[in-house]
TORTORTI-86280 format. One record per residue (C-alpha): x, y, z; residue number from 0; chain. Coordinates in pm, 1 decimal. Example, Ala and Ser with C-alpha at 12.3 -4.5 7.8 and 13.67 -1.06 7.14 Angstrom:
! residues 2
REC        xx        yy        zz  num  chaine
REC    1230.0    -450.0     780.0    0       A
REC    1367.0    -106.0     714.0    1       A
END
This chain:
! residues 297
REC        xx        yy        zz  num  chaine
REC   -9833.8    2811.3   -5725.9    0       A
REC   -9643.3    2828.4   -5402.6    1       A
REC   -9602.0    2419.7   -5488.9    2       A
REC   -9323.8    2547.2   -5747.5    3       A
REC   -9152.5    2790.9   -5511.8    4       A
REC   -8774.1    2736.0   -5548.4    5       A
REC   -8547.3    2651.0   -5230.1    6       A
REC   -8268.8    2898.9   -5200.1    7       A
REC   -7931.1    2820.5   -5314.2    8       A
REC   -7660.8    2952.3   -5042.1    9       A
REC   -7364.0    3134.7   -5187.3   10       A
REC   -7078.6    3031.8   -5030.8   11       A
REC   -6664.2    3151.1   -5096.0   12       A
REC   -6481.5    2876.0   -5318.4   13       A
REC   -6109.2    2883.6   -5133.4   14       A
REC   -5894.6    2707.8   -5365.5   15       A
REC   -5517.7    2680.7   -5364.8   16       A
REC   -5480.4    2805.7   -5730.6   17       A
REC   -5730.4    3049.9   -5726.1   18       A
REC   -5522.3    3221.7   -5430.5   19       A
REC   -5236.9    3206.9   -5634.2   20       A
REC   -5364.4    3379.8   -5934.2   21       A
REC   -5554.2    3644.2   -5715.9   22       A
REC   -5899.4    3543.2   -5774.0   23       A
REC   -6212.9    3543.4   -5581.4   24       A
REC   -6478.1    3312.3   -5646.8   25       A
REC   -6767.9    3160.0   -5483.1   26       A
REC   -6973.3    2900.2   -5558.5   27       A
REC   -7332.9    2881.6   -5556.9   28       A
REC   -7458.3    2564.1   -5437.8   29       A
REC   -7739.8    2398.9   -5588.4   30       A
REC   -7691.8    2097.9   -5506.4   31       A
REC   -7782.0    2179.9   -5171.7   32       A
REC   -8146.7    2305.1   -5205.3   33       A
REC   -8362.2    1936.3   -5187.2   34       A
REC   -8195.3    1589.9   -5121.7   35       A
REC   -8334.2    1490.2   -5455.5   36       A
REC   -8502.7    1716.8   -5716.1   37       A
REC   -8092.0    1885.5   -5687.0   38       A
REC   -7907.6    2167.2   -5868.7   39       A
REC   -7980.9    2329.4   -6182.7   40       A
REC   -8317.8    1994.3   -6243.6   41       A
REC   -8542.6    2227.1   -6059.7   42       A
REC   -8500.3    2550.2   -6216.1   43       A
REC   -8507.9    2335.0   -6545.1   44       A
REC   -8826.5    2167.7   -6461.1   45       A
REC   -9027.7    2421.8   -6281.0   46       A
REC   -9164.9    2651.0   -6542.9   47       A
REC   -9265.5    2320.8   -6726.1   48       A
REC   -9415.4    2196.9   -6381.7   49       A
REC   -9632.2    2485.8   -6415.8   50       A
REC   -9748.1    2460.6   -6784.4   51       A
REC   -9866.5    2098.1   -6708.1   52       A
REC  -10061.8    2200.7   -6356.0   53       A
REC  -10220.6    2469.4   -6579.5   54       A
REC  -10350.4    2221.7   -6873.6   55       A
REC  -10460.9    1976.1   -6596.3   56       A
REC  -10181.3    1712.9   -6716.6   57       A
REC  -10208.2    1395.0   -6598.7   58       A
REC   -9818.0    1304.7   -6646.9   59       A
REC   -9508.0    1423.0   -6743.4   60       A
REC   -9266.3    1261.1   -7017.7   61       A
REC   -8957.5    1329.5   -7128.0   62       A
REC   -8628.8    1154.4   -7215.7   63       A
REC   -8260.4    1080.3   -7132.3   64       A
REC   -8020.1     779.4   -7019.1   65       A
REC   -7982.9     541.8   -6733.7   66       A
REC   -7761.6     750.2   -6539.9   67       A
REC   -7994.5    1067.8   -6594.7   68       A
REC   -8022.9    1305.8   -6322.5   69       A
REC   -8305.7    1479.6   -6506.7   70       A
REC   -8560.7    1171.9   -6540.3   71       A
REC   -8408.1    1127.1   -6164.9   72       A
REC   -8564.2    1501.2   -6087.9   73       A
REC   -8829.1    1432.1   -6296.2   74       A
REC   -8981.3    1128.3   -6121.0   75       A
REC   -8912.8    1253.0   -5822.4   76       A
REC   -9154.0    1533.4   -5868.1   77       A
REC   -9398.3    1367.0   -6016.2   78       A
REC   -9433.0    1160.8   -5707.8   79       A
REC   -9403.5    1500.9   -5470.7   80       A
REC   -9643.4    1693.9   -5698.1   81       A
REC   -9920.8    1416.3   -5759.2   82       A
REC   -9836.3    1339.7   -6188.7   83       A
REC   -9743.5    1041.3   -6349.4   84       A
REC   -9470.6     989.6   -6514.4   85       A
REC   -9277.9     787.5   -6775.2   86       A
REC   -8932.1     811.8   -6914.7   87       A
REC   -8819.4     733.1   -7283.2   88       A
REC   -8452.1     572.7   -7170.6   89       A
REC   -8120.3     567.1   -7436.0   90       A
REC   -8019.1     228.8   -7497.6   91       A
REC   -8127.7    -111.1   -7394.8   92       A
REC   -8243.7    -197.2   -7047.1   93       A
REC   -7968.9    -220.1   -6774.1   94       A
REC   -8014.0    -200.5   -6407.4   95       A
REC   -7814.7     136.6   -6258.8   96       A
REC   -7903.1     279.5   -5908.4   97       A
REC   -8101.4     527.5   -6131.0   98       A
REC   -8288.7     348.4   -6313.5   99       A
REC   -8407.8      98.9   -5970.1  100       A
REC   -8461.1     459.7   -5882.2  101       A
REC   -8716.2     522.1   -6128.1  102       A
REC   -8898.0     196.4   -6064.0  103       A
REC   -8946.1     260.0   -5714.4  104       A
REC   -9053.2     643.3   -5795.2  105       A
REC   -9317.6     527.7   -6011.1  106       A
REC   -9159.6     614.4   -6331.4  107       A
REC   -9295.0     399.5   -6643.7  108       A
REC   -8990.2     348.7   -6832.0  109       A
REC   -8935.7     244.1   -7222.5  110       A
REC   -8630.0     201.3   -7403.3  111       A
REC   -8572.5     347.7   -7724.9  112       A
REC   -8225.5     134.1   -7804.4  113       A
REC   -7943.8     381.1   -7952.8  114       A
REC   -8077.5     421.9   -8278.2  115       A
REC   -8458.3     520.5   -8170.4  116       A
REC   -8296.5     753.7   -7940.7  117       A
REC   -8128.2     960.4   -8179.2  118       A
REC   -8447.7    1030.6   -8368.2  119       A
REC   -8540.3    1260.6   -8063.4  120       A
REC   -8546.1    1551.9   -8275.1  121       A
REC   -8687.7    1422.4   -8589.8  122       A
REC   -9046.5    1560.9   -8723.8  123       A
REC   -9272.6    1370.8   -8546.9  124       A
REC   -9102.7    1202.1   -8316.8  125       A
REC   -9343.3    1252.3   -8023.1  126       A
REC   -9658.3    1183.4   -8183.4  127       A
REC   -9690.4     797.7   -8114.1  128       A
REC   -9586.9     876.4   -7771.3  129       A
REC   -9886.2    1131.5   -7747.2  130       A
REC  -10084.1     873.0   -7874.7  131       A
REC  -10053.5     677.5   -7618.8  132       A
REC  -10038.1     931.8   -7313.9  133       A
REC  -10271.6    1140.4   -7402.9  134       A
REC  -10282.4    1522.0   -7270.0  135       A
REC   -9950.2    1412.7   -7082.8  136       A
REC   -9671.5    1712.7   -7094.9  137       A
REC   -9407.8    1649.0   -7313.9  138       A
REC   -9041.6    1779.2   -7170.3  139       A
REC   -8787.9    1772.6   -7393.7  140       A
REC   -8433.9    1618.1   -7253.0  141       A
REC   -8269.1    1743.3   -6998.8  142       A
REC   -8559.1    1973.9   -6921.6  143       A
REC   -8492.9    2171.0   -7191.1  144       A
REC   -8642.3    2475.2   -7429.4  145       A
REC   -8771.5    2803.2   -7384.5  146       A
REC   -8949.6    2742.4   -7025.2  147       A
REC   -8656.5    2520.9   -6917.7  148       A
REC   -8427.6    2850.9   -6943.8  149       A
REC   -8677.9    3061.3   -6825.5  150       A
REC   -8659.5    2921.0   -6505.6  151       A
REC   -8305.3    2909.2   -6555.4  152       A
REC   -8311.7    3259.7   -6527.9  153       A
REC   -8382.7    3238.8   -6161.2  154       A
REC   -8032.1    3158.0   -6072.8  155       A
REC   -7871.6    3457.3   -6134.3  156       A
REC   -8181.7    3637.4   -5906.5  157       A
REC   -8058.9    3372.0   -5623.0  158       A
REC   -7657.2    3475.3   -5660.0  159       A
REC   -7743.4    3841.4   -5639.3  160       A
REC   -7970.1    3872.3   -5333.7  161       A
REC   -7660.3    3728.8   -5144.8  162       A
REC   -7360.0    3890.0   -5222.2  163       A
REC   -7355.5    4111.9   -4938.6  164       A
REC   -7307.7    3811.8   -4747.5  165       A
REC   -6981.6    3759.6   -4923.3  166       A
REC   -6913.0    4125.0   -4902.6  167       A
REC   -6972.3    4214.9   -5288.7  168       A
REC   -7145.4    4431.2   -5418.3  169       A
REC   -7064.9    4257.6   -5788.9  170       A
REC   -6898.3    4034.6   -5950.5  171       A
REC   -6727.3    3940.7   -6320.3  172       A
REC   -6838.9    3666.9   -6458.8  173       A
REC   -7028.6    3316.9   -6423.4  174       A
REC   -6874.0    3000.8   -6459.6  175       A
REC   -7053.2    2634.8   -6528.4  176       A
REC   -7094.3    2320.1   -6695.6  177       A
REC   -7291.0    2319.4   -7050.7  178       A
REC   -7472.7    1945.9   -7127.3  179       A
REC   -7796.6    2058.1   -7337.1  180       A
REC   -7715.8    2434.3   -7278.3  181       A
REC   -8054.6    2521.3   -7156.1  182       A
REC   -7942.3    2634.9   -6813.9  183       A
REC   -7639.9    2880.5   -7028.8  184       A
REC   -7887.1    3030.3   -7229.9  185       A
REC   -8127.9    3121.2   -6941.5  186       A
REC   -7872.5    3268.7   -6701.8  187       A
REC   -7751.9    3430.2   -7055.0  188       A
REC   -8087.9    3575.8   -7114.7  189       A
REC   -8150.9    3687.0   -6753.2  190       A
REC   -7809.5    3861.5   -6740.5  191       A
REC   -7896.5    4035.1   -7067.8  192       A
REC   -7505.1    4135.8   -7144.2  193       A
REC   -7448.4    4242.1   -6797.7  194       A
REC   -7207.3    3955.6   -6706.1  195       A
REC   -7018.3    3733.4   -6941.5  196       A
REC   -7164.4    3361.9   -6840.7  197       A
REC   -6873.1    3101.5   -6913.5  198       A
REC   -6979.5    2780.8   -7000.8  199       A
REC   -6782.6    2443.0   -7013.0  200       A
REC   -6889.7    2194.2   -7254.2  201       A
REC   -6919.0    1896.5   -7082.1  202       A
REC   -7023.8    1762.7   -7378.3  203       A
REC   -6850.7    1729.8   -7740.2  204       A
REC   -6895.5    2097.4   -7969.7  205       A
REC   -7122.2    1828.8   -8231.8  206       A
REC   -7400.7    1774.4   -7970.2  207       A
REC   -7543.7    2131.9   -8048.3  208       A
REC   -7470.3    2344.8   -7706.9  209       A
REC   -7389.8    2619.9   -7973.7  210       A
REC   -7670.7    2581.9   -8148.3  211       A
REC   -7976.0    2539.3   -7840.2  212       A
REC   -7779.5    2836.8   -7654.6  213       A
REC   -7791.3    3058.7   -8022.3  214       A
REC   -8190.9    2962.1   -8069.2  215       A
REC   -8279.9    3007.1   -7684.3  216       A
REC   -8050.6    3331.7   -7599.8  217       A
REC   -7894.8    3477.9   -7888.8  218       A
REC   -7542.1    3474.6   -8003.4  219       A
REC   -7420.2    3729.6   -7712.2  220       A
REC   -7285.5    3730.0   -7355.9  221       A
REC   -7135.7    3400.1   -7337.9  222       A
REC   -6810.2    3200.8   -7440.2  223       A
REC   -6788.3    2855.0   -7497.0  224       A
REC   -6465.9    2628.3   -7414.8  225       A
REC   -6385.1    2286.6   -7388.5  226       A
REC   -6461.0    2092.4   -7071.3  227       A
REC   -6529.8    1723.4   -7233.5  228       A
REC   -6220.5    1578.0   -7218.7  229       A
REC   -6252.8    1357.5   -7533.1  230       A
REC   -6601.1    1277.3   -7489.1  231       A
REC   -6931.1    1270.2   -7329.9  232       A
REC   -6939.2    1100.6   -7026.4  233       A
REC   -6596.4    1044.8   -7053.9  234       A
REC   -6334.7    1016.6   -6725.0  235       A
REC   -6001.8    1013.8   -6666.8  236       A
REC   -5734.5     936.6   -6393.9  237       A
REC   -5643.9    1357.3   -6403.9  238       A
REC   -5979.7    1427.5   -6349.5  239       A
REC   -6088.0    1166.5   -6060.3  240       A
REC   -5752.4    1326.7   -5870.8  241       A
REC   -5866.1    1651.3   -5964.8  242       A
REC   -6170.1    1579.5   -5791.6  243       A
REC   -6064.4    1424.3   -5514.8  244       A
REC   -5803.5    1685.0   -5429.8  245       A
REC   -6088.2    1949.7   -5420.1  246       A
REC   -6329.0    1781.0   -5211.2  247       A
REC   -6046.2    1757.0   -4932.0  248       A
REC   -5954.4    2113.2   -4992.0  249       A
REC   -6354.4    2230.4   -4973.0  250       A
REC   -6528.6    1962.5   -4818.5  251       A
REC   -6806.5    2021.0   -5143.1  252       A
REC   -6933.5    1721.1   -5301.6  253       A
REC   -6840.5    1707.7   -5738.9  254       A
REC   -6931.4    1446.4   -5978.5  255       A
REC   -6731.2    1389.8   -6298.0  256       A
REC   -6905.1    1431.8   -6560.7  257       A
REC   -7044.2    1815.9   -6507.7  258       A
REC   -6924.3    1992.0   -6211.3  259       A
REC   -6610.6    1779.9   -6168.8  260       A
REC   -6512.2    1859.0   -6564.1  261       A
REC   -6613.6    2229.7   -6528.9  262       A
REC   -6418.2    2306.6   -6243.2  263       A
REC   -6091.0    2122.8   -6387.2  264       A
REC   -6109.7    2337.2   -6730.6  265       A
REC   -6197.5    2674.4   -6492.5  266       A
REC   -5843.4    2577.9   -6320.9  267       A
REC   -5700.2    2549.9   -6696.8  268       A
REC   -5832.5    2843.7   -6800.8  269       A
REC   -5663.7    3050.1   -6457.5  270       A
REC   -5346.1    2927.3   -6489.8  271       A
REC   -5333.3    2978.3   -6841.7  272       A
REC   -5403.1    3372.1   -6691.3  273       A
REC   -5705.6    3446.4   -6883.0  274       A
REC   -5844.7    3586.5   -6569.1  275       A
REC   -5669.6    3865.0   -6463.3  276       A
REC   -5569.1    3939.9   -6043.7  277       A
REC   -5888.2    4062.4   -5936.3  278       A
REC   -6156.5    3910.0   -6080.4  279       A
REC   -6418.8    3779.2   -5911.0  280       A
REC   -6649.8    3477.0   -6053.0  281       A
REC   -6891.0    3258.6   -5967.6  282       A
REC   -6898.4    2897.0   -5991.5  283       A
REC   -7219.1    2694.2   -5997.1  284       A
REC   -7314.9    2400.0   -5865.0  285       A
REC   -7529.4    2229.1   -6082.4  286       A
REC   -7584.0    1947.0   -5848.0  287       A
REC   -7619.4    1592.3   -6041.0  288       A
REC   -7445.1    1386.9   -5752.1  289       A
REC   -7690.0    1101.0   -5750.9  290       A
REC   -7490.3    1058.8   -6086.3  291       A
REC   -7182.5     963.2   -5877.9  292       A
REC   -7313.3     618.1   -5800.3  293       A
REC   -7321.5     494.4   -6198.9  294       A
REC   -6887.5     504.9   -6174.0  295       A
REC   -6793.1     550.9   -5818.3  296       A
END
Protein backbone atom coordinates (compact mmCIF):
# COMPACT_ATOMS: atom_id res chain seq x y z
CA UNK A 1 0.00 0.00 0.00
CA UNK A 2 2.34 2.49 -1.57
CA UNK A 3 -0.07 5.08 0.70
CA UNK A 4 2.17 3.77 3.76
CA UNK A 5 5.53 4.06 2.01
CA UNK A 6 7.94 5.73 4.48
CA UNK A 7 9.92 9.07 3.49
CA UNK A 8 13.60 8.56 3.89
CA UNK A 9 15.38 9.79 6.83
CA UNK A 10 18.89 11.48 5.70
CA UNK A 11 21.88 10.50 7.79
CA UNK A 12 23.78 13.26 8.43
CA UNK A 13 27.46 13.66 10.73
CA UNK A 14 26.60 15.07 14.35
CA UNK A 15 29.91 17.55 14.85
CA UNK A 16 29.87 18.31 18.39
CA UNK A 17 32.54 19.99 20.47
CA UNK A 18 32.68 17.13 23.10
CA UNK A 19 32.31 14.43 20.92
CA UNK A 20 35.65 15.72 19.14
CA UNK A 21 37.21 15.78 22.28
CA UNK A 22 36.56 12.31 23.37
CA UNK A 23 37.29 10.92 19.77
CA UNK A 24 33.94 9.95 18.74
CA UNK A 25 32.06 9.83 15.58
CA UNK A 26 28.49 10.07 15.46
CA UNK A 27 25.78 10.96 13.16
CA UNK A 28 22.46 11.58 13.54
CA UNK A 29 19.65 10.31 11.68
CA UNK A 30 17.06 12.77 11.16
CA UNK A 31 13.56 11.98 11.40
CA UNK A 32 12.28 14.80 12.03
CA UNK A 33 12.93 15.79 8.67
CA UNK A 34 10.87 13.26 6.58
CA UNK A 35 7.04 15.16 6.53
CA UNK A 36 6.34 18.68 8.07
CA UNK A 37 3.86 16.92 10.27
CA UNK A 38 3.34 13.13 10.65
CA UNK A 39 7.53 13.71 12.03
CA UNK A 40 10.19 11.37 13.47
CA UNK A 41 9.86 8.11 14.99
CA UNK A 42 5.12 8.83 14.80
CA UNK A 43 5.31 7.34 11.40
CA UNK A 44 7.22 4.29 11.75
CA UNK A 45 5.03 3.90 15.00
CA UNK A 46 1.82 4.33 13.22
CA UNK A 47 2.31 2.76 9.90
CA UNK A 48 2.03 -0.93 10.44
CA UNK A 49 -1.20 -0.02 12.45
CA UNK A 50 -2.23 2.27 9.39
CA UNK A 51 -2.18 -0.85 7.54
CA UNK A 52 -4.11 -3.25 9.88
CA UNK A 53 -7.03 -0.68 9.88
CA UNK A 54 -7.00 -0.15 5.76
CA UNK A 55 -7.11 -3.99 5.75
CA UNK A 56 -10.32 -4.42 8.19
CA UNK A 57 -11.97 -1.50 6.27
CA UNK A 58 -11.77 0.79 9.57
CA UNK A 59 -13.63 3.64 9.58
CA UNK A 60 -11.37 5.55 12.32
CA UNK A 61 -8.55 5.36 14.32
CA UNK A 62 -8.40 5.89 18.28
CA UNK A 63 -5.93 5.98 20.54
CA UNK A 64 -4.75 8.02 23.55
CA UNK A 65 -2.23 10.48 25.10
CA UNK A 66 -1.98 14.23 26.51
CA UNK A 67 -2.45 17.73 25.28
CA UNK A 68 0.97 18.22 24.24
CA UNK A 69 1.02 14.71 22.37
CA UNK A 70 2.94 14.47 19.29
CA UNK A 71 1.42 11.05 18.65
CA UNK A 72 -2.46 12.06 18.60
CA UNK A 73 -0.66 15.14 16.63
CA UNK A 74 0.64 12.29 13.94
CA UNK A 75 -2.29 10.54 14.40
CA UNK A 76 -4.86 13.13 13.25
CA UNK A 77 -2.84 14.23 10.87
CA UNK A 78 -3.05 11.01 9.00
CA UNK A 79 -6.27 10.39 9.42
CA UNK A 80 -7.03 13.50 7.53
CA UNK A 81 -4.15 12.55 4.70
CA UNK A 82 -5.33 8.91 4.55
CA UNK A 83 -9.27 9.46 4.49
CA UNK A 84 -10.16 7.86 8.54
CA UNK A 85 -11.68 9.44 11.29
CA UNK A 86 -10.35 9.93 14.19
CA UNK A 87 -10.79 10.63 17.92
CA UNK A 88 -8.38 11.02 20.76
CA UNK A 89 -8.92 9.90 24.49
CA UNK A 90 -6.87 13.14 26.09
CA UNK A 91 -5.06 12.96 29.94
CA UNK A 92 -6.52 15.42 32.09
CA UNK A 93 -9.16 18.02 31.86
CA UNK A 94 -9.70 20.19 28.82
CA UNK A 95 -7.10 23.01 28.23
CA UNK A 96 -6.42 24.80 25.07
CA UNK A 97 -2.49 24.03 23.83
CA UNK A 98 -1.41 24.68 20.15
CA UNK A 99 -1.94 20.84 20.00
CA UNK A 100 -4.89 20.33 21.04
CA UNK A 101 -6.47 23.63 18.57
CA UNK A 102 -4.44 21.34 16.39
CA UNK A 103 -6.59 18.48 16.75
CA UNK A 104 -9.79 20.46 16.38
CA UNK A 105 -8.90 21.83 13.19
CA UNK A 106 -7.56 18.20 11.96
CA UNK A 107 -10.79 16.74 12.63
CA UNK A 108 -9.86 14.90 15.67
CA UNK A 109 -12.96 14.11 18.11
CA UNK A 110 -11.45 14.58 21.36
CA UNK A 111 -12.64 13.30 25.04
CA UNK A 112 -11.05 13.76 28.21
CA UNK A 113 -10.52 11.08 30.53
CA UNK A 114 -9.41 13.52 33.71
CA UNK A 115 -6.15 12.01 35.52
CA UNK A 116 -7.71 9.31 37.21
CA UNK A 117 -9.70 7.73 34.03
CA UNK A 118 -6.49 8.02 32.31
CA UNK A 119 -4.55 5.83 34.36
CA UNK A 120 -6.99 2.98 33.91
CA UNK A 121 -5.53 2.72 30.27
CA UNK A 122 -4.31 -0.61 30.91
CA UNK A 123 -6.95 -2.05 33.05
CA UNK A 124 -9.13 -5.23 31.73
CA UNK A 125 -11.55 -3.73 29.79
CA UNK A 126 -10.74 -0.53 29.46
CA UNK A 127 -11.52 -0.14 25.73
CA UNK A 128 -14.70 -1.81 25.55
CA UNK A 129 -17.13 1.22 26.13
CA UNK A 130 -15.02 3.04 23.75
CA UNK A 131 -15.65 0.18 21.12
CA UNK A 132 -19.04 0.51 21.93
CA UNK A 133 -19.37 3.51 20.76
CA UNK A 134 -16.95 3.51 17.61
CA UNK A 135 -17.65 0.58 16.37
CA UNK A 136 -15.07 -1.43 13.99
CA UNK A 137 -12.78 1.74 14.66
CA UNK A 138 -8.88 0.62 15.22
CA UNK A 139 -7.82 0.85 18.53
CA UNK A 140 -3.92 2.18 18.92
CA UNK A 141 -2.60 1.94 22.02
CA UNK A 142 -0.54 5.25 23.32
CA UNK A 143 2.09 6.47 21.79
CA UNK A 144 1.51 4.12 18.88
CA UNK A 145 2.55 1.42 20.66
CA UNK A 146 2.70 -2.72 20.71
CA UNK A 147 3.84 -5.32 18.57
CA UNK A 148 3.02 -3.52 15.03
CA UNK A 149 4.13 -0.16 16.49
CA UNK A 150 7.81 -1.77 16.80
CA UNK A 151 7.50 -3.58 13.84
CA UNK A 152 7.57 -0.66 11.92
CA UNK A 153 10.04 0.53 14.22
CA UNK A 154 12.20 -1.85 12.80
CA UNK A 155 12.45 0.14 9.63
CA UNK A 156 14.81 2.60 11.07
CA UNK A 157 17.69 0.74 11.39
CA UNK A 158 17.03 -0.46 7.37
CA UNK A 159 17.03 3.56 6.71
CA UNK A 160 20.59 4.18 8.77
CA UNK A 161 22.23 1.34 6.93
CA UNK A 162 21.47 1.99 3.24
CA UNK A 163 23.39 5.33 3.89
CA UNK A 164 26.44 4.91 5.54
CA UNK A 165 28.53 4.97 2.61
CA UNK A 166 27.52 8.41 2.38
CA UNK A 167 29.22 9.05 5.65
CA UNK A 168 32.02 6.82 4.63
CA UNK A 169 31.17 3.72 7.02
CA UNK A 170 30.88 0.74 6.39
CA UNK A 171 29.50 0.17 10.28
CA UNK A 172 28.99 1.49 13.17
CA UNK A 173 28.79 0.70 17.27
CA UNK A 174 25.94 1.43 18.68
CA UNK A 175 22.46 3.39 18.58
CA UNK A 176 21.60 6.05 20.74
CA UNK A 177 17.84 7.57 21.56
CA UNK A 178 15.20 8.70 23.71
CA UNK A 179 12.84 5.89 25.43
CA UNK A 180 9.00 7.41 26.32
CA UNK A 181 6.73 4.12 25.87
CA UNK A 182 9.79 2.08 24.57
CA UNK A 183 8.07 0.83 21.53
CA UNK A 184 10.46 2.43 19.08
CA UNK A 185 13.70 0.62 21.53
CA UNK A 186 12.26 -2.58 21.28
CA UNK A 187 11.72 -2.52 17.46
CA UNK A 188 15.13 -1.19 16.45
CA UNK A 189 16.16 -3.91 19.29
CA UNK A 190 14.37 -6.61 17.49
CA UNK A 191 15.47 -5.58 13.97
CA UNK A 192 19.14 -5.41 15.09
CA UNK A 193 18.74 -8.88 16.59
CA UNK A 194 22.11 -8.50 18.92
CA UNK A 195 24.04 -7.04 16.16
CA UNK A 196 24.32 -3.52 17.69
CA UNK A 197 23.80 -2.54 21.27
CA UNK A 198 20.68 0.13 20.96
CA UNK A 199 21.10 2.72 23.95
CA UNK A 200 18.13 4.10 25.14
CA UNK A 201 17.51 7.22 27.41
CA UNK A 202 14.59 7.19 29.56
CA UNK A 203 12.97 10.20 29.07
CA UNK A 204 10.64 9.04 31.27
CA UNK A 205 10.84 7.87 35.12
CA UNK A 206 12.19 3.74 35.43
CA UNK A 207 8.19 3.26 37.18
CA UNK A 208 6.41 4.06 33.85
CA UNK A 209 7.33 0.49 32.50
CA UNK A 210 10.03 1.22 29.51
CA UNK A 211 11.66 -1.97 31.09
CA UNK A 212 8.88 -3.81 31.09
CA UNK A 213 7.09 -2.93 27.22
CA UNK A 214 10.84 -3.22 25.81
CA UNK A 215 11.20 -6.98 27.87
CA UNK A 216 7.49 -8.13 26.44
CA UNK A 217 8.05 -6.58 22.82
CA UNK A 218 11.96 -7.51 22.29
CA UNK A 219 13.31 -9.62 24.87
CA UNK A 220 15.66 -8.86 27.64
CA UNK A 221 18.86 -8.53 25.16
CA UNK A 222 20.75 -5.95 23.10
CA UNK A 223 19.91 -2.90 24.86
CA UNK A 224 20.88 -0.78 28.05
CA UNK A 225 18.79 1.46 29.77
CA UNK A 226 20.03 4.82 31.60
CA UNK A 227 18.62 7.74 32.97
CA UNK A 228 17.64 10.66 30.75
CA UNK A 229 14.47 12.10 32.89
CA UNK A 230 15.94 14.44 34.90
CA UNK A 231 13.57 14.08 37.92
CA UNK A 232 10.57 13.54 36.00
CA UNK A 233 8.44 13.21 33.04
CA UNK A 234 8.09 16.14 31.20
CA UNK A 235 10.26 17.73 33.42
CA UNK A 236 12.87 20.86 32.34
CA UNK A 237 15.50 22.52 33.65
CA UNK A 238 17.71 25.70 33.20
CA UNK A 239 20.94 22.99 32.35
CA UNK A 240 18.98 21.48 29.91
CA UNK A 241 17.28 24.59 27.96
CA UNK A 242 21.25 25.85 27.72
CA UNK A 243 22.15 22.54 26.76
CA UNK A 244 19.85 22.85 24.04
CA UNK A 245 20.38 25.98 22.97
CA UNK A 246 24.14 25.63 22.81
CA UNK A 247 23.65 22.67 20.34
CA UNK A 248 21.32 24.13 18.00
CA UNK A 249 23.99 27.02 17.41
CA UNK A 250 26.71 24.49 17.16
CA UNK A 251 24.47 22.19 14.50
CA UNK A 252 21.90 24.31 13.28
CA UNK A 253 19.37 20.93 14.14
CA UNK A 254 16.19 21.66 15.71
CA UNK A 255 15.72 19.60 19.65
CA UNK A 256 12.85 19.74 21.92
CA UNK A 257 13.22 19.09 25.66
CA UNK A 258 11.52 16.59 26.64
CA UNK A 259 12.96 13.60 24.20
CA UNK A 260 15.67 14.51 21.94
CA UNK A 261 16.83 17.51 23.98
CA UNK A 262 17.08 15.05 27.31
CA UNK A 263 18.67 12.20 25.25
CA UNK A 264 21.32 14.07 23.80
CA UNK A 265 22.30 15.84 27.28
CA UNK A 266 22.62 12.25 29.13
CA UNK A 267 24.61 10.86 25.68
CA UNK A 268 27.10 13.94 26.54
CA UNK A 269 27.08 12.53 30.32
CA UNK A 270 27.63 9.31 29.44
CA UNK A 271 31.01 10.47 26.97
CA UNK A 272 32.56 12.42 29.31
CA UNK A 273 32.10 10.07 31.95
CA UNK A 274 34.36 7.84 29.08
CA UNK A 275 32.06 5.02 28.73
CA UNK A 276 32.65 5.28 25.07
CA UNK A 277 35.93 4.58 24.24
CA UNK A 278 38.18 6.86 21.25
CA UNK A 279 36.79 5.34 18.31
CA UNK A 280 33.49 4.55 18.53
CA UNK A 281 31.14 5.43 16.26
CA UNK A 282 27.20 5.87 17.16
CA UNK A 283 24.26 6.98 15.95
CA UNK A 284 21.94 9.40 17.32
CA UNK A 285 18.27 9.56 16.34
CA UNK A 286 16.08 12.05 15.80
CA UNK A 287 12.88 11.18 16.93
CA UNK A 288 11.33 14.34 15.77
CA UNK A 289 8.42 15.62 18.27
CA UNK A 290 9.19 19.45 17.64
CA UNK A 291 5.60 20.54 17.29
CA UNK A 292 6.01 19.69 21.10
CA UNK A 293 8.26 22.79 21.43
CA UNK A 294 5.36 25.19 21.29
CA UNK A 295 3.55 23.75 24.77
CA UNK A 296 6.94 25.53 26.84
CA UNK A 297 8.81 27.62 24.41
Amino acid sequence: MSDFSLPQAPLQRLDLSWLRHAGIEAAVLRLDLIDPLISGNKWFKLRHHLLQARKADAPGLISLGGNHSNHLHALATAGKRFGFATAGLLRGHPRETPTVQDLRALGMEMHWLGFGGYRNRHEPGFWEPWQARYPGWHCIPEGGGGQAGAQGCGLIVAQCRAQLATLGWTDYDAWWLAAGTGTTLAGMVLEEAGRHVVHGALAVPLDHGVPETVAALAGAHGYQLHDASRGGFARIDDALLAFIADTERQTSMPLEALYTGKALLALRDQVEAGRFVPGTRLVFLHTGGLQGRRGYL
